[in-house]
PyMOL CGO cylinders between C-alpha atoms (Angstrom):
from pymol import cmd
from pymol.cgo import CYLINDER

trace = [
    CYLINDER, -5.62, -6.98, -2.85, -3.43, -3.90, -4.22, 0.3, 1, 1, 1, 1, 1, 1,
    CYLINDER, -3.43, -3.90, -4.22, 0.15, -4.56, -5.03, 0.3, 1, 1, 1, 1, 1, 1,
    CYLINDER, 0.15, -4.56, -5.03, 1.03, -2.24, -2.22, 0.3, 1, 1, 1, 1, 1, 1,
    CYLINDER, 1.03, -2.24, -2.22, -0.89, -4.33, 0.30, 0.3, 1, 1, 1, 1, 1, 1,
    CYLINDER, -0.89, -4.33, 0.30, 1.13, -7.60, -0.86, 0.3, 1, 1, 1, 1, 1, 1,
    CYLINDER, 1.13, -7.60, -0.86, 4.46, -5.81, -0.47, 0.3, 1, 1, 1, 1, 1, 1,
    CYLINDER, 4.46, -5.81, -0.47, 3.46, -4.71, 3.27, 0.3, 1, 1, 1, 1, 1, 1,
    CYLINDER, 3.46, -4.71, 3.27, 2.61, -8.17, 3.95, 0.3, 1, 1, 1, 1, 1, 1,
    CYLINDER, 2.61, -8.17, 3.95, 5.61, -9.55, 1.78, 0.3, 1, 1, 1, 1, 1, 1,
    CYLINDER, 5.61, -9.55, 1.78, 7.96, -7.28, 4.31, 0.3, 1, 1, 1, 1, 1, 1,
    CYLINDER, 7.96, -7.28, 4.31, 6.16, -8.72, 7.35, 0.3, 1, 1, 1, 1, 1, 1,
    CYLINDER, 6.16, -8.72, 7.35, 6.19, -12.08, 6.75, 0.3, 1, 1, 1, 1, 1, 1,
    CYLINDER, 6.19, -12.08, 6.75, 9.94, -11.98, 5.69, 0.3, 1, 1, 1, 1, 1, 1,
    CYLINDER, 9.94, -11.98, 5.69, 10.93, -9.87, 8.50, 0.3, 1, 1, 1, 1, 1, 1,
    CYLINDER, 10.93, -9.87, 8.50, 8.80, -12.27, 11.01, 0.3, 1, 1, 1, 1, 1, 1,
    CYLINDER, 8.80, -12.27, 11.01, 10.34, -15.56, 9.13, 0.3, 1, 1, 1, 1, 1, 1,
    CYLINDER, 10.34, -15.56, 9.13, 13.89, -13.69, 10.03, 0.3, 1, 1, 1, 1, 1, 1,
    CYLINDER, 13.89, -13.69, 10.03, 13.33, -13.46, 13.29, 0.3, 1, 1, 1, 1, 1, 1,
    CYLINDER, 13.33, -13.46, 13.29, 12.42, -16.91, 13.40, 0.3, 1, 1, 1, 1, 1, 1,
    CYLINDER, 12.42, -16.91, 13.40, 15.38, -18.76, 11.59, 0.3, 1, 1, 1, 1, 1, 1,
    CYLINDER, 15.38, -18.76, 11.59, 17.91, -20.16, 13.73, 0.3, 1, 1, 1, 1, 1, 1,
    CYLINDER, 17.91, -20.16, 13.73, 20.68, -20.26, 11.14, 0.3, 1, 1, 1, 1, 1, 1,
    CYLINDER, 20.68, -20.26, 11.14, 22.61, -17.12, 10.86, 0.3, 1, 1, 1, 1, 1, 1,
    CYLINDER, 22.61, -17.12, 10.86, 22.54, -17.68, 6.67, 0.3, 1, 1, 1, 1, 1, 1,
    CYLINDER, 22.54, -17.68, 6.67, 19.19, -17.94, 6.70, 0.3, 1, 1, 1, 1, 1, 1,
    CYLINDER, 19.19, -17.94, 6.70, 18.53, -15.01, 9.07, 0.3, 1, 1, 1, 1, 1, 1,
    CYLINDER, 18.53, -15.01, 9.07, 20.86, -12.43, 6.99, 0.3, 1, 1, 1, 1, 1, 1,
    CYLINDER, 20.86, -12.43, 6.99, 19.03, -13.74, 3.46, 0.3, 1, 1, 1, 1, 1, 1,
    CYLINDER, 19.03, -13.74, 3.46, 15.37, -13.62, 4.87, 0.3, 1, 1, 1, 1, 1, 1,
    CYLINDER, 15.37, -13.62, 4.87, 16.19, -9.90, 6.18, 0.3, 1, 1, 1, 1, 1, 1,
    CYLINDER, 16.19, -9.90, 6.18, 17.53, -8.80, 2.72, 0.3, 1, 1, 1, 1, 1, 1,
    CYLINDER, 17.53, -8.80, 2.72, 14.52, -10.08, 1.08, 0.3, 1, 1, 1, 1, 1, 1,
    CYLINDER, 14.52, -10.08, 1.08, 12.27, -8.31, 3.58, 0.3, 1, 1, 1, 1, 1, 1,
    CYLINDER, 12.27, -8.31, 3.58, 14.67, -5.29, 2.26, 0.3, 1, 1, 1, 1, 1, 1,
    CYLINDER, 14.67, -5.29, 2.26, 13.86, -6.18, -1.09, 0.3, 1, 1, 1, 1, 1, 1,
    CYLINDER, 13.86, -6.18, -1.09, 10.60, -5.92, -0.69, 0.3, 1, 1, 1, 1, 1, 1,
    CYLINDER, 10.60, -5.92, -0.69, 10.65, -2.82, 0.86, 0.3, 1, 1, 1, 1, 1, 1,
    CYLINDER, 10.65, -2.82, 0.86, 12.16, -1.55, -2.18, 0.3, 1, 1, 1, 1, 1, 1,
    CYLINDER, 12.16, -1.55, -2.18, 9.65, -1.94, -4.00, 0.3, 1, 1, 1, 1, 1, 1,
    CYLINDER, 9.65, -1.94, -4.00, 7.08, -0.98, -1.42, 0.3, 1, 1, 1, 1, 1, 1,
    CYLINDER, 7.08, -0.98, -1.42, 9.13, 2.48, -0.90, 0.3, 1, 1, 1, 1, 1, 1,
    CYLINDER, 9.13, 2.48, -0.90, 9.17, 2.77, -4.93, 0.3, 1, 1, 1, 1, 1, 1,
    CYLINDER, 9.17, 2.77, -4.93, 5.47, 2.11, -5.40, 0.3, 1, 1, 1, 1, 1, 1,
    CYLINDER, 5.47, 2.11, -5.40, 4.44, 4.42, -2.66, 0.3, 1, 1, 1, 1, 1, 1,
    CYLINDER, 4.44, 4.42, -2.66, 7.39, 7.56, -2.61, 0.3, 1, 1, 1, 1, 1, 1,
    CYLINDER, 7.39, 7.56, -2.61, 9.84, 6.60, -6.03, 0.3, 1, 1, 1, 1, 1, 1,
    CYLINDER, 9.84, 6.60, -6.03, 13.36, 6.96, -5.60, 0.3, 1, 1, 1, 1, 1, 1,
    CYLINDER, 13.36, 6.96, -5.60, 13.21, 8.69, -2.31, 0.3, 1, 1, 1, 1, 1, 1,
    CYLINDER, 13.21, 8.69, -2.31, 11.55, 5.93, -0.55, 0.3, 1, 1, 1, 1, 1, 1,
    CYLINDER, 11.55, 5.93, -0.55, 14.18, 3.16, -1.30, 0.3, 1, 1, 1, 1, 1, 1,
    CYLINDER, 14.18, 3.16, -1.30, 16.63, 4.40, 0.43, 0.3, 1, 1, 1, 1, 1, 1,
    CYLINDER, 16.63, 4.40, 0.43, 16.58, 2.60, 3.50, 0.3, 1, 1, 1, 1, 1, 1,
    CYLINDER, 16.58, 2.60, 3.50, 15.05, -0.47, 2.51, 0.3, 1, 1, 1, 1, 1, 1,
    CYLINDER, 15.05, -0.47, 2.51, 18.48, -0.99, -0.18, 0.3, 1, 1, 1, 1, 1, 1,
    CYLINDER, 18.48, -0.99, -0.18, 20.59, -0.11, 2.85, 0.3, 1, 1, 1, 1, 1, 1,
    CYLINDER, 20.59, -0.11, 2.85, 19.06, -2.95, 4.52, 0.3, 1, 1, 1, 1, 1, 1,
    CYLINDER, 19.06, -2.95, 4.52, 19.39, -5.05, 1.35, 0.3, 1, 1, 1, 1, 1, 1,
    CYLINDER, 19.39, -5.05, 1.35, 23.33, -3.83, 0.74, 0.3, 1, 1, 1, 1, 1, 1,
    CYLINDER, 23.33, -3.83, 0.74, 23.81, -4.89, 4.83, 0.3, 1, 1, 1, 1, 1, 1,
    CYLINDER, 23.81, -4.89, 4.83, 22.13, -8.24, 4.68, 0.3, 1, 1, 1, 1, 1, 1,
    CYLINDER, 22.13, -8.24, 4.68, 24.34, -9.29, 1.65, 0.3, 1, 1, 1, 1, 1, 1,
    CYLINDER, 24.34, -9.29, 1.65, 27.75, -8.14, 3.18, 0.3, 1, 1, 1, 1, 1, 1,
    CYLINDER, 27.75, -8.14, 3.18, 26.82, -10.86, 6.10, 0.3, 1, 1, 1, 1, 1, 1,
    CYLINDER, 26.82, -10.86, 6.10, 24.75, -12.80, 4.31, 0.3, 1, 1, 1, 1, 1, 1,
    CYLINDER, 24.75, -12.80, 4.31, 28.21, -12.93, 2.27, 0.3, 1, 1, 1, 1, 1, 1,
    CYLINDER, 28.21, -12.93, 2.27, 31.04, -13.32, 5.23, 0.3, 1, 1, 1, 1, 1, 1,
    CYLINDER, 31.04, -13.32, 5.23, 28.91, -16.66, 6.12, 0.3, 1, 1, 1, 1, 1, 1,
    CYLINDER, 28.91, -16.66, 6.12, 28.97, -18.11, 3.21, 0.3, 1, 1, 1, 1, 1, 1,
    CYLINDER, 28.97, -18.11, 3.21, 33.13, -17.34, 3.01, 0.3, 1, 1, 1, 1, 1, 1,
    CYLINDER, 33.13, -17.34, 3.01, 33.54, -18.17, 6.08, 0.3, 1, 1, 1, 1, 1, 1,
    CYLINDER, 33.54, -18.17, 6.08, 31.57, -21.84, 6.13, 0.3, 1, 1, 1, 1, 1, 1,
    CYLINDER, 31.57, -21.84, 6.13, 33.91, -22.64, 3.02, 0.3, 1, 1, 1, 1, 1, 1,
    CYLINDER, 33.91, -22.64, 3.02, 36.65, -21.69, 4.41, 0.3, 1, 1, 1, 1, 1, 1,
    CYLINDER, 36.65, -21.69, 4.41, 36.26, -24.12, 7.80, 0.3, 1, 1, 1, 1, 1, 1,
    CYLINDER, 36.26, -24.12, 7.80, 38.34, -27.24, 7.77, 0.3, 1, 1, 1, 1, 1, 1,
    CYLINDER, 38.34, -27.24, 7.77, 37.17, -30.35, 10.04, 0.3, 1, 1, 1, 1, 1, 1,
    CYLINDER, 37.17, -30.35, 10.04, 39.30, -34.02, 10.70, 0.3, 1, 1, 1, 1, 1, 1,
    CYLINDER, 39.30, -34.02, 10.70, 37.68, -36.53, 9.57, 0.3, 1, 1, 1, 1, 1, 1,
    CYLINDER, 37.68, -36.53, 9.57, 35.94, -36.82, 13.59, 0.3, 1, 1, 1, 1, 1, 1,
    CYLINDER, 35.94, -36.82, 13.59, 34.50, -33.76, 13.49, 0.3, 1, 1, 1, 1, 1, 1,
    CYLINDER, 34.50, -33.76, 13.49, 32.73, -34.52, 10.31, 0.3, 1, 1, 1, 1, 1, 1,
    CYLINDER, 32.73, -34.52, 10.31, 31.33, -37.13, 11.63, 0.3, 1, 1, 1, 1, 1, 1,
    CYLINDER, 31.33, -37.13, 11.63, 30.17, -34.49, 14.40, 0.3, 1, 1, 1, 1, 1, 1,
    CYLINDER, 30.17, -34.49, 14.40, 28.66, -32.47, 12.00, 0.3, 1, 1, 1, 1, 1, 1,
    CYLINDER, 28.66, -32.47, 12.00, 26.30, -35.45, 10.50, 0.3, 1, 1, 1, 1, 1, 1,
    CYLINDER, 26.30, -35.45, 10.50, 25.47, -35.86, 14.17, 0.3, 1, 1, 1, 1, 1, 1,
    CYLINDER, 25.47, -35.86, 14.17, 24.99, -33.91, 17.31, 0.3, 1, 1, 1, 1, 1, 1,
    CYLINDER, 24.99, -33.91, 17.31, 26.11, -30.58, 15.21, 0.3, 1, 1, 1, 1, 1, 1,
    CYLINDER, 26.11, -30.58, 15.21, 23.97, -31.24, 12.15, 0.3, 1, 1, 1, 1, 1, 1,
    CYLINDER, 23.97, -31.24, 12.15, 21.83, -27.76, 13.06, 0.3, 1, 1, 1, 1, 1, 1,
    CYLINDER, 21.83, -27.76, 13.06, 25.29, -25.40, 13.05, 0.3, 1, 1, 1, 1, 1, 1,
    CYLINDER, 25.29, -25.40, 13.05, 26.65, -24.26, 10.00, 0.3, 1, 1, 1, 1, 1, 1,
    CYLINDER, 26.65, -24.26, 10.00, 30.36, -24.73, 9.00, 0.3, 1, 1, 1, 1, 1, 1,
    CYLINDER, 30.36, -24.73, 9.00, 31.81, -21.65, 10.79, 0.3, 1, 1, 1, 1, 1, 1,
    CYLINDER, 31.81, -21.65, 10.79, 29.47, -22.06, 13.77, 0.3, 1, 1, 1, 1, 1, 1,
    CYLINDER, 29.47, -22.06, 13.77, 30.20, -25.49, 14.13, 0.3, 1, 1, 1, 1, 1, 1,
    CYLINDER, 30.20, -25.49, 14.13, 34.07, -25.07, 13.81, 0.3, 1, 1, 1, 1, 1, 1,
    CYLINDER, 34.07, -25.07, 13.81, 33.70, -22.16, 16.28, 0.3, 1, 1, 1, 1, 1, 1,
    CYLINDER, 33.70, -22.16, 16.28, 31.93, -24.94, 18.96, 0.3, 1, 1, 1, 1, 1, 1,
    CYLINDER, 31.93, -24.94, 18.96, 34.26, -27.53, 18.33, 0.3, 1, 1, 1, 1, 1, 1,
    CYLINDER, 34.26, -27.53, 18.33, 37.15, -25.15, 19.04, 0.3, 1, 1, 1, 1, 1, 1,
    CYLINDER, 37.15, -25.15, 19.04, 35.61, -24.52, 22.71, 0.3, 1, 1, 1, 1, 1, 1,
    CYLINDER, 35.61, -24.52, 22.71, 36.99, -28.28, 23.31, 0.3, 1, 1, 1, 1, 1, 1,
    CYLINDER, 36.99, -28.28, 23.31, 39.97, -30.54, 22.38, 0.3, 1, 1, 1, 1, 1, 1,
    CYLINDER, 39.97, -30.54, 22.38, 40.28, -34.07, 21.48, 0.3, 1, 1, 1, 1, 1, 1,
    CYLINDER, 40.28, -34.07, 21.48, 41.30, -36.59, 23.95, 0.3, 1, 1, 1, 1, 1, 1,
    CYLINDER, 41.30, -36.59, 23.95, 42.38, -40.78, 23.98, 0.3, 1, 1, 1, 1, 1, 1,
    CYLINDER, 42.38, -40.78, 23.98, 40.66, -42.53, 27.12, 0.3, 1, 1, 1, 1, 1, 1,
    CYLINDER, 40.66, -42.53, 27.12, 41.94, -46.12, 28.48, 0.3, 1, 1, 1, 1, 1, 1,
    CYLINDER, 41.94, -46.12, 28.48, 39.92, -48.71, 30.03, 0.3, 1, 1, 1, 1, 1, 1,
    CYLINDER, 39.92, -48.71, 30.03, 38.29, -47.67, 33.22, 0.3, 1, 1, 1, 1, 1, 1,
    CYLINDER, 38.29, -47.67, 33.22, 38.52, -44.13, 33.20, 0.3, 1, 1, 1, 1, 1, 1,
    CYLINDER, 38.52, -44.13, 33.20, 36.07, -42.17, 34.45, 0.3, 1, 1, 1, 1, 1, 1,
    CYLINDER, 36.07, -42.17, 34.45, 34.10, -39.51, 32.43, 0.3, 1, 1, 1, 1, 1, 1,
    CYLINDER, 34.10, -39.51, 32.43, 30.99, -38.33, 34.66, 0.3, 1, 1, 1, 1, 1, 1,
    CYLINDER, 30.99, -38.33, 34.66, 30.31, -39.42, 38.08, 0.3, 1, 1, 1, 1, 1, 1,
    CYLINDER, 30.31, -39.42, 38.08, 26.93, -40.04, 39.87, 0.3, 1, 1, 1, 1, 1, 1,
    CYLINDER, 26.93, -40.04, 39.87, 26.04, -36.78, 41.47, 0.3, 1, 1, 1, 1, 1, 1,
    CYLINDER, 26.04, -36.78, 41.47, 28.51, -35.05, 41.23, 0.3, 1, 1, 1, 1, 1, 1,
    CYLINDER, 28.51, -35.05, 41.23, 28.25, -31.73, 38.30, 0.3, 1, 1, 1, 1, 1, 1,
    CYLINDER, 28.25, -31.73, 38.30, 29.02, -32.74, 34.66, 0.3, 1, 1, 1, 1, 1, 1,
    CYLINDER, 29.02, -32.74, 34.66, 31.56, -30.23, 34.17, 0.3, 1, 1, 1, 1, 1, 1,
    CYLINDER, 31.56, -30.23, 34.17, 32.05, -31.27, 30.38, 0.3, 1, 1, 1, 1, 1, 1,
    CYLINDER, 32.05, -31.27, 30.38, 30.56, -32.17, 27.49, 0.3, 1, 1, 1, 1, 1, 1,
    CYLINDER, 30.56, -32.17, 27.49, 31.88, -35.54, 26.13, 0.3, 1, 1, 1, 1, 1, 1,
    CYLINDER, 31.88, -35.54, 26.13, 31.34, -36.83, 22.51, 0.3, 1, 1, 1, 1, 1, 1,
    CYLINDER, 31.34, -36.83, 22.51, 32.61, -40.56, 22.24, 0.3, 1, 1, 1, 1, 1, 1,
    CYLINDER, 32.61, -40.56, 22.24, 33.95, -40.96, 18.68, 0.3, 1, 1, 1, 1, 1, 1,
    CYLINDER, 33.95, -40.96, 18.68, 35.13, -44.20, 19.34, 0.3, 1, 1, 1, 1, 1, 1,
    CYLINDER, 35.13, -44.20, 19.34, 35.40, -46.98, 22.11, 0.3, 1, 1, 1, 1, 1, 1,
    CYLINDER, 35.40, -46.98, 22.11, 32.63, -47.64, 24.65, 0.3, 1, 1, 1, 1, 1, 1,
    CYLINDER, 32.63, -47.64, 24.65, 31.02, -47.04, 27.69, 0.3, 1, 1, 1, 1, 1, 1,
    CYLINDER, 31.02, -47.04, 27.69, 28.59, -48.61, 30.91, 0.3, 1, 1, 1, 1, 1, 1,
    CYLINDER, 28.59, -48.61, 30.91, 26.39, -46.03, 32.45, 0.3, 1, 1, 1, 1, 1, 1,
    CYLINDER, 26.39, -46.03, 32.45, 25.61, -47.03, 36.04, 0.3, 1, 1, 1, 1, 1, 1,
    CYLINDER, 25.61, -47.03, 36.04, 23.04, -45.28, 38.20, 0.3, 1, 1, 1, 1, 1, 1,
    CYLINDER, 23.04, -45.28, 38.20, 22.79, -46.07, 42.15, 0.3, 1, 1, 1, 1, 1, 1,
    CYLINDER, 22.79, -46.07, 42.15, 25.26, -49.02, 41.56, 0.3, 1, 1, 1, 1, 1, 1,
    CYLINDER, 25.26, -49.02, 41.56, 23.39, -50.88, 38.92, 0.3, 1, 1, 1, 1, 1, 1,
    CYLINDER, 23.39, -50.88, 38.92, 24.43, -51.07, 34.90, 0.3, 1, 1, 1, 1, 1, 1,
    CYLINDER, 24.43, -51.07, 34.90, 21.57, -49.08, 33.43, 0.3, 1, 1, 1, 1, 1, 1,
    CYLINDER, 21.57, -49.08, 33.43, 22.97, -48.53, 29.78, 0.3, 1, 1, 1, 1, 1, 1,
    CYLINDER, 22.97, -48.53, 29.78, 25.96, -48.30, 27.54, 0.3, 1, 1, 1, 1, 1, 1,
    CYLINDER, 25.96, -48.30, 27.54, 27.13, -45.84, 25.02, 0.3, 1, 1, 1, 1, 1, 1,
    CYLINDER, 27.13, -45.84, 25.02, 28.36, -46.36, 21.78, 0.3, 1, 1, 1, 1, 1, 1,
    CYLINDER, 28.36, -46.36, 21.78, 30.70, -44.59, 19.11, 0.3, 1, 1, 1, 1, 1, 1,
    CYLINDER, 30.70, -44.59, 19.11, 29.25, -40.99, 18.15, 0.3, 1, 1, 1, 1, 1, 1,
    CYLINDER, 29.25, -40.99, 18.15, 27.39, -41.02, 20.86, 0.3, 1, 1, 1, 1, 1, 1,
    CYLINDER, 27.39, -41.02, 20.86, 27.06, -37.71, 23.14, 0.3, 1, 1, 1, 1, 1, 1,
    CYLINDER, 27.06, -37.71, 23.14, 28.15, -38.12, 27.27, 0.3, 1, 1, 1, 1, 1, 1,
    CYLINDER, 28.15, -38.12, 27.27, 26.95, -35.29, 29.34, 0.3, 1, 1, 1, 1, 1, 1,
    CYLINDER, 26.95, -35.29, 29.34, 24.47, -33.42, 27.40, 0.3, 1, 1, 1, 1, 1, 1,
    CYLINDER, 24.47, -33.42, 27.40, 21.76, -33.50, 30.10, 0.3, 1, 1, 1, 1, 1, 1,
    CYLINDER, 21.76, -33.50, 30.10, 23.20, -31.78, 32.86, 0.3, 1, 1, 1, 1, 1, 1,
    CYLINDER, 23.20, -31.78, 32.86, 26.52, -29.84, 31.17, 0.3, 1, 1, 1, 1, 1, 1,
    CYLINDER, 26.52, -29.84, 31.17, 24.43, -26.95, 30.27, 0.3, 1, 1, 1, 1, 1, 1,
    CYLINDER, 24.43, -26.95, 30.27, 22.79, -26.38, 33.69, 0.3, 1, 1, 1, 1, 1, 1,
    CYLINDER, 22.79, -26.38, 33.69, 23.77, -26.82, 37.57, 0.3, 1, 1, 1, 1, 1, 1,
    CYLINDER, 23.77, -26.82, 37.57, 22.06, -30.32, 37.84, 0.3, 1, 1, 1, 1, 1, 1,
    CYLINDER, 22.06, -30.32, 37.84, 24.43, -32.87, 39.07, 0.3, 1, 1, 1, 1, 1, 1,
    CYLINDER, 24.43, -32.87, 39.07, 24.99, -36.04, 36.78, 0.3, 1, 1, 1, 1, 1, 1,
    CYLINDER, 24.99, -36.04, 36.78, 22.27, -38.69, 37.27, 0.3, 1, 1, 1, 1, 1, 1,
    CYLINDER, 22.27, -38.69, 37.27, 24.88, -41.44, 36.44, 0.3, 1, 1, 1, 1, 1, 1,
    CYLINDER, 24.88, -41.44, 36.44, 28.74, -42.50, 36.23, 0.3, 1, 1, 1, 1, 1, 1,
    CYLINDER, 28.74, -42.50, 36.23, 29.94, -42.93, 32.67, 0.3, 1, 1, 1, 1, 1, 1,
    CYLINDER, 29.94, -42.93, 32.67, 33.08, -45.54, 32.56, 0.3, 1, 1, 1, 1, 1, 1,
    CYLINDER, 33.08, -45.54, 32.56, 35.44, -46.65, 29.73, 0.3, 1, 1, 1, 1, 1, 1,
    CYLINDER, 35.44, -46.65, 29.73, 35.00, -50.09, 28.80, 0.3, 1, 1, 1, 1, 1, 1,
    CYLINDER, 35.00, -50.09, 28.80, 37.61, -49.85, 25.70, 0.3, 1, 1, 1, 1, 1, 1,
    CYLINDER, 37.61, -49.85, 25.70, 40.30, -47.46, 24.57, 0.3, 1, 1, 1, 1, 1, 1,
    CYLINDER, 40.30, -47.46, 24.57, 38.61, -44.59, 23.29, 0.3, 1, 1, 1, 1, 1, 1,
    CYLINDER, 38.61, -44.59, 23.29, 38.91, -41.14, 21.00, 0.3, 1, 1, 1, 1, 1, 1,
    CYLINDER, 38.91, -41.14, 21.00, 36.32, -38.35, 22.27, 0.3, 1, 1, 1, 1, 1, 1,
    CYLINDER, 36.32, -38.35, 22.27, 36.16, -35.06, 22.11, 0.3, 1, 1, 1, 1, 1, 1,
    CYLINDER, 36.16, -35.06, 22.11, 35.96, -32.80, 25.59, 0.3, 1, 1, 1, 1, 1, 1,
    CYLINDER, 35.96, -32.80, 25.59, 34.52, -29.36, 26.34, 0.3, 1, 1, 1, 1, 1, 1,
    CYLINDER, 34.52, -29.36, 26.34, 34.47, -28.27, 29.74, 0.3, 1, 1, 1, 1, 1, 1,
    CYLINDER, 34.47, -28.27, 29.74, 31.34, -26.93, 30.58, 0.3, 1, 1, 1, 1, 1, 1,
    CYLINDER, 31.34, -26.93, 30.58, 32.33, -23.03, 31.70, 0.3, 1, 1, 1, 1, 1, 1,
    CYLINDER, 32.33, -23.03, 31.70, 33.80, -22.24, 28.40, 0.3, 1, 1, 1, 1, 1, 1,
    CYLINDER, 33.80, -22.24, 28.40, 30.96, -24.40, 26.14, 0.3, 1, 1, 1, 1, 1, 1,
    CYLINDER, 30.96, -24.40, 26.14, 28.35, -22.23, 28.67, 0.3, 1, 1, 1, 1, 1, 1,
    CYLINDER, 28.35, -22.23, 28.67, 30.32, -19.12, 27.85, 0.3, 1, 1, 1, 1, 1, 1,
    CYLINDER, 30.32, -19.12, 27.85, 30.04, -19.05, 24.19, 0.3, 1, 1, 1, 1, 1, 1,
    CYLINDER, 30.04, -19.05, 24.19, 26.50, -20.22, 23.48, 0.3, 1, 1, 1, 1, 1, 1,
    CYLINDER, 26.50, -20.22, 23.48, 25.65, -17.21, 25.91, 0.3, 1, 1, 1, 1, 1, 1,
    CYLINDER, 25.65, -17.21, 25.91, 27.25, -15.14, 23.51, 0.3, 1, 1, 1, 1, 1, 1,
    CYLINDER, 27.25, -15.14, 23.51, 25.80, -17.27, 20.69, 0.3, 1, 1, 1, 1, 1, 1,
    CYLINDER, 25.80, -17.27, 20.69, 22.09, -18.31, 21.29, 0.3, 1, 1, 1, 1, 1, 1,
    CYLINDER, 22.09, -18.31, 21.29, 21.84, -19.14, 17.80, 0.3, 1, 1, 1, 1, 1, 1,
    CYLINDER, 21.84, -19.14, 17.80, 24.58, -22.01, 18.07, 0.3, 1, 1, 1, 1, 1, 1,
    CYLINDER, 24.58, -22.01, 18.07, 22.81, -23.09, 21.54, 0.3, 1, 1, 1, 1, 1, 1,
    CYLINDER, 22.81, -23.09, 21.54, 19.32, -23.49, 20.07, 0.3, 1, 1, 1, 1, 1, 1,
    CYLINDER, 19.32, -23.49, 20.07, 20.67, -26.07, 16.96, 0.3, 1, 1, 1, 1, 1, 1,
    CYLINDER, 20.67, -26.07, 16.96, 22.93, -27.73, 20.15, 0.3, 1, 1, 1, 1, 1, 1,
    CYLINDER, 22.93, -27.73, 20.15, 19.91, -28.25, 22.55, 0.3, 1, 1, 1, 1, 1, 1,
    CYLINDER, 19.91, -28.25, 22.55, 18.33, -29.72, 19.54, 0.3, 1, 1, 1, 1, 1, 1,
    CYLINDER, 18.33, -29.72, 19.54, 20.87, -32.02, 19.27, 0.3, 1, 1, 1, 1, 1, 1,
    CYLINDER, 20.87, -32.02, 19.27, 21.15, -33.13, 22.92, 0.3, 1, 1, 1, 1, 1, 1,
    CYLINDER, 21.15, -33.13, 22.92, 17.38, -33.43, 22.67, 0.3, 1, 1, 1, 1, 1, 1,
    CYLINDER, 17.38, -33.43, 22.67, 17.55, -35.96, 19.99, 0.3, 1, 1, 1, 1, 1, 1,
    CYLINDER, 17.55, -35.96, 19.99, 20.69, -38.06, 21.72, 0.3, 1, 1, 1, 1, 1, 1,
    CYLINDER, 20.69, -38.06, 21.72, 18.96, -38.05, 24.91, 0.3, 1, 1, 1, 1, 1, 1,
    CYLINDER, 18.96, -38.05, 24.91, 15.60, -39.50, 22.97, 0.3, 1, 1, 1, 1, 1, 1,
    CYLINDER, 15.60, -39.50, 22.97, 17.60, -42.33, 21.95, 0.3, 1, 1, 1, 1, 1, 1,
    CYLINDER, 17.60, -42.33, 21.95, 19.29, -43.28, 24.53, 0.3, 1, 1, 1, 1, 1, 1,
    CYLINDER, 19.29, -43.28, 24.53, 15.86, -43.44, 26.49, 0.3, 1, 1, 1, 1, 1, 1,
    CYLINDER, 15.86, -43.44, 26.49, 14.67, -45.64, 23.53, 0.3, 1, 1, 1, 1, 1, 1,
    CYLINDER, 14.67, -45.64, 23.53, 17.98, -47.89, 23.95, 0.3, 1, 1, 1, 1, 1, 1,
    CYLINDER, 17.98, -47.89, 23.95, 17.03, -48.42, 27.53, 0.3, 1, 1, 1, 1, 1, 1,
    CYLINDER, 17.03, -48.42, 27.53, 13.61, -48.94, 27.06, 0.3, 1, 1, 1, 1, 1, 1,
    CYLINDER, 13.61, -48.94, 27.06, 14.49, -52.05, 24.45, 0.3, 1, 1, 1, 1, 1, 1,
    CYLINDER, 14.49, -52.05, 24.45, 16.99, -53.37, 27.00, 0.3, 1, 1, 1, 1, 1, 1,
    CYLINDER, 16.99, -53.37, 27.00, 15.13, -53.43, 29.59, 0.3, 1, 1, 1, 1, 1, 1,
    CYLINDER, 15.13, -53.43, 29.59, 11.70, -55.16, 27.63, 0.3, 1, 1, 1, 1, 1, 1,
    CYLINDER, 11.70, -55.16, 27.63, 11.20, -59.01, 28.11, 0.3, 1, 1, 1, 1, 1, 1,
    CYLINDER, 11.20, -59.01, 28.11, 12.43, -60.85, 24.88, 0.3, 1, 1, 1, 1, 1, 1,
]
cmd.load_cgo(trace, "trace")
């Protein structure tokens, strides 16, 4: 295979792997290496002349690639919302993740207050940083939640009504985004919703393995 060849698929595969990546970092540094490549490939094939695009491509990828990295250092997080981003937001970079988290507010709950109720639309994304909860479903206790534990993540992105009610059973700290605004930015940001459904995917997994061992005979 001529060195030409390997640079055409070297571009490809890059450019392919870009449009693949769900991290905005990765996606800017994949695209300038599938402009570095093309450097190369333009110099082998036309010299000087034919690197002229691929380095603009290189010289745009960096400038982003760049304004990432500056701006995931310069994001600042309490001490809650890092424990946020070793959970439900472990997919979003810094910047991403500090964008999110500024689509909601932090709340205290009392005993017996009421985050989702039984068919009626979750209207907010709930993330219980600490305190507890019972989930009942058609008047029965079917589960309870825990510290760091997401509330809501099953319907909040869709029109589905909540499949259970969520109550306090201790004074809590959680974090709240109401589900218009949360919808409204990962529309503009389908990047941030991918890593976010991941993350609901993964706290709705255990939960469903949490009932499962509570309701097996000992």
């Amino acid at each position: 295979m001529t060195m030409v060849l390997l640079l055409y698929v070297a571009i490809f595969a890059a450019a392919l792997a870009a449009l693949l990546a769900r991290s905005r970092l990765t996606n800017h540094l994949l695209l300038g290496l599938a402009g570095a490549f093309g450097v190369a490939y333009g110099f082998e094939l036309h010299g000087l002349f034919g690197i002229i695009i691929p380095a603009l491509l290189v010289m745009v990828a960096s400038v982003q690639a760049g304004s990432v990295l500056v701006a995931n250092k310069a994001a600042r997080f309490s001490r809650e919302e890092e424990e946020m981003m070793s959970g439900p937001l472990s997919g979003l970079g810094r910047a991403q993740a500090r964008r999110l988290l500024d689509q909601g507010f932090w709340m205290d709950g009392r005993r017996g207050d009421v985050l989702t109720r039984e068919g009626e639309q979750a209207a907010q994304l709930v993330y219980l940083s600490e305190g507890s909860a019972d989930v009942h479903a058609h008047g029965h206790l079917v589960g309870k939640i825990g510290a760091r534990q997401l509330i809501g993540e099953a319907t909040v992105l869709g029109n589905a009504p909540a499949t259970a009610t969520v109550t306090l059973t201790a004074p809590s700290r959680f974090w709240c985004a109401q589900g218009h605004a949360l919808n409204a930015y990962l529309a503009a940001n389908p990047d941030a919703r991918h890593a976010l459904e991941h993350g609901f995917t993964i706290s709705l997994r255990d939960k469903l393995e949490a009932m499962n061992r509570a309701a097996a005979p000992d």
